[in-house]
Each structure stands twice: as C-alpha cells, then as structure tokens.
C-alpha positions as CSV (number, residue, x, y, z in Angstrom):
1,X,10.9,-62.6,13.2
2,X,7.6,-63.4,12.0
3,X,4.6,-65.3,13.7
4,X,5.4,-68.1,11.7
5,X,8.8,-68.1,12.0
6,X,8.3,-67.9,15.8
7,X,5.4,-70.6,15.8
8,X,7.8,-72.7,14.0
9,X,10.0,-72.9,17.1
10,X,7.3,-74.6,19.2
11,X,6.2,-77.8,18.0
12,X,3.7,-78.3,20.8
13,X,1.5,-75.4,18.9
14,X,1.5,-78.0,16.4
15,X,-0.3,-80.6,18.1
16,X,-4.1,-81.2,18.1
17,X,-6.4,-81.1,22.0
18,X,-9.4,-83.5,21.4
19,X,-9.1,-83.3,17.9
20,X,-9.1,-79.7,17.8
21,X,-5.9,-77.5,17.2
22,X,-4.0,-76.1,20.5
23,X,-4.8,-72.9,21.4
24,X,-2.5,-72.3,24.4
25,X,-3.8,-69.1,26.7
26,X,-2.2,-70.4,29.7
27,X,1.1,-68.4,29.4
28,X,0.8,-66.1,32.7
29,X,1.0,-69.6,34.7
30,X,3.8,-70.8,32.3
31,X,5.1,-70.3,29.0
32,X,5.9,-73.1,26.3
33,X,10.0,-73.7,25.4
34,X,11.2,-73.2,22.1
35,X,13.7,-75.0,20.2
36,X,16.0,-73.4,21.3
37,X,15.5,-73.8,25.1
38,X,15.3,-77.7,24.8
39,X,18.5,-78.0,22.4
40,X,20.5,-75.8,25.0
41,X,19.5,-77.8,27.9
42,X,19.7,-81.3,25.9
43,X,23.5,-80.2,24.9
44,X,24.4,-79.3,28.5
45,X,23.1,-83.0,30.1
46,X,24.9,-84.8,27.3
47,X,28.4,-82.7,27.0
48,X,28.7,-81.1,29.9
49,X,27.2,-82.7,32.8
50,X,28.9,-82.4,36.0
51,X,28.6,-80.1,39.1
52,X,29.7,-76.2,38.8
53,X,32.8,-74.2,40.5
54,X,34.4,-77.9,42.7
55,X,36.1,-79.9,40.4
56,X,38.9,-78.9,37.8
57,X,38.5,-81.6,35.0
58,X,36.8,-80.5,31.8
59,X,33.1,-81.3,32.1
60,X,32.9,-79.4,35.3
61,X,34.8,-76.2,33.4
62,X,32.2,-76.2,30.6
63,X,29.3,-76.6,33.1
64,X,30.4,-73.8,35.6
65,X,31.3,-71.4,32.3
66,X,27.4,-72.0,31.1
67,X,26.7,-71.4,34.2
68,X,28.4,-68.3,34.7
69,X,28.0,-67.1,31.5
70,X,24.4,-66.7,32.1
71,X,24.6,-64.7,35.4
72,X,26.3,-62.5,32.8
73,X,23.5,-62.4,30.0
74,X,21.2,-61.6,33.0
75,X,23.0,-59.0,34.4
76,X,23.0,-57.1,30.9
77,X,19.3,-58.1,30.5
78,X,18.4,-56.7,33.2
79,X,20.9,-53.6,33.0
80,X,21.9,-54.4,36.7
81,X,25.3,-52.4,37.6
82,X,27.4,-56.2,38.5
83,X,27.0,-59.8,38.1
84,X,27.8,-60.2,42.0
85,X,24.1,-58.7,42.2
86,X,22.5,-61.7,40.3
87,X,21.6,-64.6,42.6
88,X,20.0,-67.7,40.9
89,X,17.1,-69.4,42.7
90,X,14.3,-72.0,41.5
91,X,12.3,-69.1,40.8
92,X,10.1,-65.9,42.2
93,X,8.7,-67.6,44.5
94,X,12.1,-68.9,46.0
95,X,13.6,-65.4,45.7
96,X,11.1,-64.0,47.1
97,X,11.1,-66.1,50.4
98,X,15.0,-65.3,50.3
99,X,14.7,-61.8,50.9
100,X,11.6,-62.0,53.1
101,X,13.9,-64.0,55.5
102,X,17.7,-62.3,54.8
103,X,16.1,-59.0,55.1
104,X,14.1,-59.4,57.6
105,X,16.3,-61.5,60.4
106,X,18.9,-58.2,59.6
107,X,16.4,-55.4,59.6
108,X,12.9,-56.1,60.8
109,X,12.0,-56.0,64.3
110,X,8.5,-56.3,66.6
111,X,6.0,-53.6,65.4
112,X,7.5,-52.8,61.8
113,X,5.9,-52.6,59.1
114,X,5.7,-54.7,55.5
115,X,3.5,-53.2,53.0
116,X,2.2,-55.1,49.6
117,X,-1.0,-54.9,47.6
118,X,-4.3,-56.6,47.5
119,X,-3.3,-58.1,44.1
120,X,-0.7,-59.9,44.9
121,X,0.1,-63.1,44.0
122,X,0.7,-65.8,47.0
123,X,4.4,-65.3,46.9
124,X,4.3,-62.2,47.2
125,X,2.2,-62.4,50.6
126,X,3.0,-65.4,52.4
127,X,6.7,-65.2,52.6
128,X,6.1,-62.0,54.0
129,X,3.2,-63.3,56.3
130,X,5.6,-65.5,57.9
131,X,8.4,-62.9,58.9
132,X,5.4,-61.0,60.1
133,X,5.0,-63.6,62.5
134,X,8.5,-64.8,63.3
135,X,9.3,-60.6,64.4
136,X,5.5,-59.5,65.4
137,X,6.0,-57.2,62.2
138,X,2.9,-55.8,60.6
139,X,1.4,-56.6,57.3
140,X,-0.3,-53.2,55.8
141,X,-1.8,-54.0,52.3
142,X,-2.3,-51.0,49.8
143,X,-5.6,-51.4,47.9
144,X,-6.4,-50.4,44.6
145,X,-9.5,-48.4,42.6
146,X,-12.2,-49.3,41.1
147,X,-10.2,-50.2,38.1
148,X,-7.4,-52.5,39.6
149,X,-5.1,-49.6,39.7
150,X,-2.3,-49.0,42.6
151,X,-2.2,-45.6,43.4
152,X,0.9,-44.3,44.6
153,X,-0.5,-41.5,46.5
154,X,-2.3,-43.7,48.5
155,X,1.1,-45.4,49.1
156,X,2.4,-42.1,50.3
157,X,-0.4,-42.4,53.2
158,X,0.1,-45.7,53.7
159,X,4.1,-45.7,54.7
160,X,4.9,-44.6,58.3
161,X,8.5,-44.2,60.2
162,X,8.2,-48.3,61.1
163,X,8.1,-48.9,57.6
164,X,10.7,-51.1,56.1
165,X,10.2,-52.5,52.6
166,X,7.3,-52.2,50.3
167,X,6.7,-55.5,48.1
168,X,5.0,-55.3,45.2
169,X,4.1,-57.0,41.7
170,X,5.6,-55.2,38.1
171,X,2.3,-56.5,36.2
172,X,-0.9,-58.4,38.2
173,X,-1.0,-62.1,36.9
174,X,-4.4,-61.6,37.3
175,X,-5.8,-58.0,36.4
176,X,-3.0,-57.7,33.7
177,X,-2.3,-54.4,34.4
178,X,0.9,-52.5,34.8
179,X,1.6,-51.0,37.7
180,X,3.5,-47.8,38.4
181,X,6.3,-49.1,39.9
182,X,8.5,-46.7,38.8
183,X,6.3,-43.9,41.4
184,X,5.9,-46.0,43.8
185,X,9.6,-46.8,44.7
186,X,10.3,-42.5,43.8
187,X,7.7,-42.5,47.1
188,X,9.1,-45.6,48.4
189,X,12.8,-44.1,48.8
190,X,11.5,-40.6,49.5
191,X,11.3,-42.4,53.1
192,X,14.2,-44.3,52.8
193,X,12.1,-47.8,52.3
194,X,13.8,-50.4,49.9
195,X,11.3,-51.9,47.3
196,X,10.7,-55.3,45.9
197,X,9.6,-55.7,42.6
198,X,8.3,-59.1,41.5
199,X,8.3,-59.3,37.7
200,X,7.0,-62.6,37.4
201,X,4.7,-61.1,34.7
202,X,6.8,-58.0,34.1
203,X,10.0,-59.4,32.7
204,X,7.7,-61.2,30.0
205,X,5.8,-58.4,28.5
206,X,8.2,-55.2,29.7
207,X,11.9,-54.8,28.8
208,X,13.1,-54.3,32.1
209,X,16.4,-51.7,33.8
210,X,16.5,-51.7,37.1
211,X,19.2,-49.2,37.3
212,X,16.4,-46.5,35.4
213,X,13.6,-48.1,37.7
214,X,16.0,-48.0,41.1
215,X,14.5,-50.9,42.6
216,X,15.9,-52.4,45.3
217,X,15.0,-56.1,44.4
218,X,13.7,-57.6,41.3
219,X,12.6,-61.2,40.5
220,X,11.6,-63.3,38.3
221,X,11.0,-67.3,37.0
222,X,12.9,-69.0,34.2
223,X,9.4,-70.7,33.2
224,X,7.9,-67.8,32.3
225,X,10.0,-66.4,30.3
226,X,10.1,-69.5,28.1
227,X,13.4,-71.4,29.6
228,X,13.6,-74.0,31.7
229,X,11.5,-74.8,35.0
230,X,12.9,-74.4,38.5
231,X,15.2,-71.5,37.0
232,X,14.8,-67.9,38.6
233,X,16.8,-65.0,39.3
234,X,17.0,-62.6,42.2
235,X,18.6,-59.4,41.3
236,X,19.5,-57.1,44.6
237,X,21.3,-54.0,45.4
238,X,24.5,-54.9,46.2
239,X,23.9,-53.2,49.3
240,X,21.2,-55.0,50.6
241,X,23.1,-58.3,49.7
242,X,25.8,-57.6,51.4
243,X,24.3,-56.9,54.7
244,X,22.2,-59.7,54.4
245,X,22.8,-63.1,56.0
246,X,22.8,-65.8,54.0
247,X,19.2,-67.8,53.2
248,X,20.7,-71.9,53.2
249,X,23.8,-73.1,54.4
250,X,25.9,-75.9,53.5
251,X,28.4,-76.4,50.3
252,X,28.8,-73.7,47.6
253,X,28.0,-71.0,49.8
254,X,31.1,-70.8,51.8
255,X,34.0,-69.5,52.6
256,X,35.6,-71.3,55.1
257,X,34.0,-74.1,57.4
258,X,35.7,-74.8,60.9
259,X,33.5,-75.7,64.1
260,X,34.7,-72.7,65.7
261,X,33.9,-70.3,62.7
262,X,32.0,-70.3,59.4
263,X,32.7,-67.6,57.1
264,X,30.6,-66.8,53.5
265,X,31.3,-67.0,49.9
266,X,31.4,-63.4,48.7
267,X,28.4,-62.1,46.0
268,X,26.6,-63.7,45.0
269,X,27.5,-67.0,46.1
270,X,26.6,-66.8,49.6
271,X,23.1,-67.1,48.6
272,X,23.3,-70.1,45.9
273,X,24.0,-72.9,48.8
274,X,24.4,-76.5,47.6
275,X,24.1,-78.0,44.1
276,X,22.7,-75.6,41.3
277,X,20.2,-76.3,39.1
278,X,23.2,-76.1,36.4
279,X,21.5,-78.0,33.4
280,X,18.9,-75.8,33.8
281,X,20.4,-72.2,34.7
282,X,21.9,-71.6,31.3
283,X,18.8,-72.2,28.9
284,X,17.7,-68.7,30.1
285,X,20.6,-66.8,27.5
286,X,18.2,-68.7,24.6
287,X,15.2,-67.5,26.8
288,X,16.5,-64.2,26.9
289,X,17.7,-64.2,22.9
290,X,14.1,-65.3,22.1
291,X,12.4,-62.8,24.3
292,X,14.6,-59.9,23.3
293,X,13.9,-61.4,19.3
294,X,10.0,-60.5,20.0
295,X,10.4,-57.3,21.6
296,X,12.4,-55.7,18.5
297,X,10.0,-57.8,16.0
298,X,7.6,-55.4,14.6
299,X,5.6,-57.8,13.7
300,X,5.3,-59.6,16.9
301,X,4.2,-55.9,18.4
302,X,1.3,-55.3,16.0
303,X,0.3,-58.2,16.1
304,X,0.3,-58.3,20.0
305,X,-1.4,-54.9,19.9
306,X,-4.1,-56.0,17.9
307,X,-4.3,-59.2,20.2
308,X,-5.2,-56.7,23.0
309,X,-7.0,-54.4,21.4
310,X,-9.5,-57.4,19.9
311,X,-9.8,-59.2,23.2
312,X,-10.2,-55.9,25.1
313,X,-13.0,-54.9,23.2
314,X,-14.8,-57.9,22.6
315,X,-15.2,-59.1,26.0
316,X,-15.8,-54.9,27.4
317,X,-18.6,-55.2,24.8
318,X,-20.0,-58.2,25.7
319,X,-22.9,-57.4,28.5
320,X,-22.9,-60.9,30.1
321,X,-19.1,-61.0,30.8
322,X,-17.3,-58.6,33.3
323,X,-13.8,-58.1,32.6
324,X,-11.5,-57.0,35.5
325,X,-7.9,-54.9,35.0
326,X,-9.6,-51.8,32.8
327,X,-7.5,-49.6,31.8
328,X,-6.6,-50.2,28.4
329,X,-3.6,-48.2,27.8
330,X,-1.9,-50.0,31.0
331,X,-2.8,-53.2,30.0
332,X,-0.7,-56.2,28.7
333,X,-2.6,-59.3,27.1
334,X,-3.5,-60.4,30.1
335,X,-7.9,-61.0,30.4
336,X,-9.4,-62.4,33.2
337,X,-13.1,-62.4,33.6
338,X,-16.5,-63.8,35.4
339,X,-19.8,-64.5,33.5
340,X,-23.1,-64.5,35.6
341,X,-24.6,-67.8,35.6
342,X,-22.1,-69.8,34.7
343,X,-19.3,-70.8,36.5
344,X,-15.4,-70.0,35.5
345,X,-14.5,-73.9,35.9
346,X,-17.3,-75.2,33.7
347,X,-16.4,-72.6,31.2
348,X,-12.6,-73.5,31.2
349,X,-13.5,-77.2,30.7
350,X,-15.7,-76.7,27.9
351,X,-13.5,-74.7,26.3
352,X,-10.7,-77.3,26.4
353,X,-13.0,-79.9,25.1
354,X,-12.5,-76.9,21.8
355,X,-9.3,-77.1,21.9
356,X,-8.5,-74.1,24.0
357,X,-6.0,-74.1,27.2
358,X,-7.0,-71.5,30.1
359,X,-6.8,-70.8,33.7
360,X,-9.7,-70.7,35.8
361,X,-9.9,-70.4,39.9
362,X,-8.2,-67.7,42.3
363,X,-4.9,-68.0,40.2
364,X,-2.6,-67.9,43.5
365,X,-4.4,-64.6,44.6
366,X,-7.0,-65.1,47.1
367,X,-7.1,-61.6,48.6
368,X,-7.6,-60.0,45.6
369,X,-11.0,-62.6,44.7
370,X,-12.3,-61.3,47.7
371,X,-11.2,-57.6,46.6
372,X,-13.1,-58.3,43.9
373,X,-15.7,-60.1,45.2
374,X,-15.7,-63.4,43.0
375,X,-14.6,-66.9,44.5
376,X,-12.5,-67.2,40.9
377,X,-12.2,-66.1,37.4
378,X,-11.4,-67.1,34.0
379,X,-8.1,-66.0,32.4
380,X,-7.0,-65.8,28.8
381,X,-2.9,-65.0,28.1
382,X,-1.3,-64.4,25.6
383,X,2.0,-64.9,24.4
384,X,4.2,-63.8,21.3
385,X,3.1,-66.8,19.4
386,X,-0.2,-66.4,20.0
387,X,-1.6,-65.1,16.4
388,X,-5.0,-62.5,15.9
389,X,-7.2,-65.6,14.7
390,X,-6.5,-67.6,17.8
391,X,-7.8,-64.7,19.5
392,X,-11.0,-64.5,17.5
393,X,-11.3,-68.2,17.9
394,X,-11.0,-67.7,21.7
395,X,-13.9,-65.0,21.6
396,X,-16.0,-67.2,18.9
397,X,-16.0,-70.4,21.3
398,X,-16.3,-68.3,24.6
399,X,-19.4,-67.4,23.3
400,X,-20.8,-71.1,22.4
401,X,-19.4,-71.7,26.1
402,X,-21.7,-69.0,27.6
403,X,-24.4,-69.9,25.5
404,X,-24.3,-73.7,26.6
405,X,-24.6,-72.4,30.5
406,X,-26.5,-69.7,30.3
C-alpha cells in the first residue's frame, strides 16, 4: 500500500481542526479506525447481533464464529503455540490487573518480590502495587541510564531467590524506546522468574512472536492497534493459565455451578467471565490485516524511517528543546520533549489552535516524570498514515509555538 492509499482509509485525516487540516500525533494514546474497522463492527451489530457460545439459533452462531475466529487470527499474529492461550479482555490495562491478581493469589506470598521499571506506564504499576499490598509483597523498580535505557545486567542484580515475576513494558509510551526484552526474560528465566511483557506500544510498531521472545505473558489494547475500543488480548503460557484461578466469576466462565461445588470452563474461557464485548472482539482480524499491510509496505517503512529520522534530528538539534528516549537506533516514532520557559500544556494548546493533535502531561507515568525530573512533557506519535510533510509541519509550527512563549 501507499500513504495515500492508506490515508484514504481514514476519513477523519480528512477533516479540518480550526480551519486548519488534522494533523493527528496522538496515536500512542490511541490510534484512529480505518474503513475497514468500522464496516466489520457495523456488519456484526446489524447481522449478527446476539450473545456468543449460549444459544443455538443462527445469529448467535455467526456472532460466536466472529468471535472465535479472531482468538484464531490472534493466536497466528502473535505466533502463540494454541488458541486456548488467548484470553480477551477490554484491554492492557484489564489484562494486566488479571494476572497481577491470578498470579499472585496462586504464587505470591508476604515478603516476595515484584520487579518493573521506572518507565512504566500506570498499568503496569498499580495493579501490581495492589497485590503488593494484599500479600506484603515487595515492589523493586529497575531504573534506567542516562538515556532511558533498561539494562539487563542491572536486572541480573536486581532479581533475588523471593523474586517471582518481572513486569515490564515492549516499547516506553513515553521515551519511545525499545526495550531489550528479549535479554531481560534470557535473565529473567535464568532464575526461573516468569515475565510480563506489555506491548501496548510494542504490538504497534514491532511484529511480535512470543514463542522466539519466550515470554510468559504478553498484552496488548484493540485501540491501539487501530480496532475497536474496550478490545484487548492477554496471551499466557498455558502453564501459567492453567494454574491460575480464575479473575471474575459468574456466566461464561464455567463449568458446572452447584452450591456445593463450582467447577471452571477450561482455556481460555475461565478467564472471559460474563458477556463479551462480541461486536467489538472481531474488528481486530481487519486491525491485524491493516497492521500486517504496513509492516510489509515498503513504502509505509521509508517513509516511517524518514519520519524518525527528521523528527529525531530536528528536535536533538534544536538547543531550547530537550528530547528524552535517545537512542536513535532503538527508537520508534515515538518524541516526547520539554522546552525551558514554556510550559508542555500551553504548547500542546497552541498547537491545536494549528491544527495539530498531541499529548501533553505525565502520559499515565508519573514515576518516570519524577525520573526524569519534569512535572510533564510534550509528545508527538506517529502512525503509518502519518506522511514526511506532516512531520515538517509539526517541527515548522513547534517552533512558532516556542517562539510565542519564549
């Protein structure tokens, strides 16, 4: 595919922001839905709308083989081994807080220990805050260098005998950077501690196997990855899934129900209590078709590399802006940024009076700000139907920002 041919899938690039065209740089928070996203989901609410796996008439038949379908297209997605590893939840953030409590009520107890890193996102902290506190666990947070880096060694130092998971992000939503995950679950298992991987960021920007990367959990949101909202998908071992208890009770998720006895729904359906979101589930196989689509574009690669290598150097270049996440060769189009003088909210407002959508604040990772030492930053992302003179325009009216502050 081509730029246009891709822009021509989302009509909302088309539409004007205070008279100016959009320029949408908000794509780390969440990405915009093509075509075909909106047509699968539109389809399923008008021909096949009626709840999953219960009922034996002919809506609920196509529903629960949309649904199913896609825990299929996942599972090769993501290379995982079985479909009975593929849980659907609302999103990271839900599948995230599912592990943090099915793990830990079967395998943490008072004085273990949790490790993540300082640039986190929330979900990837809190979750694990709170099973801290419900088993007097203990939170131990692996820093990074000077350049937003995780260092793997450091890890090595870091992990003790009481160590029982290691949580950490694929790519930083805020530092763009990609970490070595692949390292840090080799040290990870060299102690014979399971990791979590949120990909969150990853899935979007790296073609992810997480048989070659031998995590133990990956996750990632629907939203992100250009299908629907309150979509997500936990893949696990099926190991750790099975010896897990499940997360919810109640319908779905069952086996058999007495008041003496309740028994489970076997993988993965012990974890997907209740009513699905089963409009929504299936618009990730057009997510994944479009996503896949721009990775084996070579067009949508150059010009993504030139996206990244323009933005990089314009803003390393620029002496009043101070860009965080260095490293250029680990680096996805990801750019967030502080200015002296002027402050990141100011400068993401006058930049949407030009058009120009961005994030601005702590962007969910609060630990890392303070890391960093900044109460919030400015961040730019970029997406495959982002084009080179978007970028340029971004840099261009940046500057006129500054300039109006400063």
């Amino acid at each position: 595919m081509t730029i246009s041919e891709i822009r021509a899938q989302f009509p909302i690039l088309g539409t004007q922001v205070y008279g100016k065209p959009l320029v949408y740089l908000d794509n780390a928070a969440s990405a915009q839905r093509p075509v075909s996203v909106v047509e699968c989901w539109t389809s399923l609410v008008q021909g096949a709308n009626a709840n999953i796996h219960r009922a034996v008439h002919k809506l609920a038949g196509s529903a629960t083989e949309a649904y199913e379908g896609t825990r299929n297209a996942v599972r090769d997605f993501l290379n995982a081994s079985s479909s009975e590893e593929i849980v659907f939840t609302s999103g990271a953030t839900a599948a995230i807080n599912l592990v943090a409590f099915s793990f830990g009520e079967t395998f943490i107890e008072e004085g273990d220990e949790i490790i993540v890193s300082v640039a986190e996102h929330h979900s990837n902290i809190v979750p694990w805050q709170m099973l801290c506190q419900r088993k007097k666990a203990v939170l131990k947070v692996l820093d990074i260098d000077e350049n937003g880096v995780l260092q793997p060694s450091a890890l090595e130092k870091l992990i003790s005998k009481r160590t029982k998971i290691v949580a950490i992000s694929h790519i930083s939503n805020v530092l763009g950077l990609i970490n070595p995950v692949k390292e840090i679950v080799t040290v990870s298992h060299l102690f014979g501690v399971p990791v979590l991987v949120d990909g969150a960021q990853g899935i979007v920007h790296e073609k992810v196997d997480v048989q070659e990367l031998d995590c133990d959990f990956y996750v990632f949101s629907g939203h992100k990855l250009y299908a629907a909202t309150g979509t997500g998908v936990l893949y696990g071992k099926k190991k750790w899934l099975d010896a897990m208890p499940p997360y919810m009770g109640g319908g779905e998720m069952i086996h058999s129900v007495s008041f003496e006895e309740t028994t489970y729904a076997p993988l993965p359906g012990k974890f997907e209590a209740g009513t699905q979101n089963f409009n929504a589930v299936p618009t990730l196989i057009p997510a994944i078709n479009f996503a896949s689509a721009c990775r084996n574009s070579a067009d949508v690669q150059e010009e993504q590399e030139a996206i990244l290598d323009y933005v990089y150097k314009a803003l390393t270049e620029n002496p009043r802006v101070k860009l965080y996440g260095l490293p250029r060769q680990a680096k996805v189009p990801v750019f967030s940024f502080s200015v002296e003088g002027a402050h990141h909210e100011d400068l993401a407002l006058i930049l949407d009076k030009m058009g120009i959508a961005l994030r601005s604040g702590q962007m969910c990772a609060e630990p890392l700000m303070d890391r960093l030492g900044e109460t919030g930053l400015l961040r730019a992302s970029f997406a495959p139907y982002n084009t080179l003179e978007e970028a340029k325009y971004f840099i261009k009216c940046l500057d006129k920002a500054i300039d109006m502050l400063i």
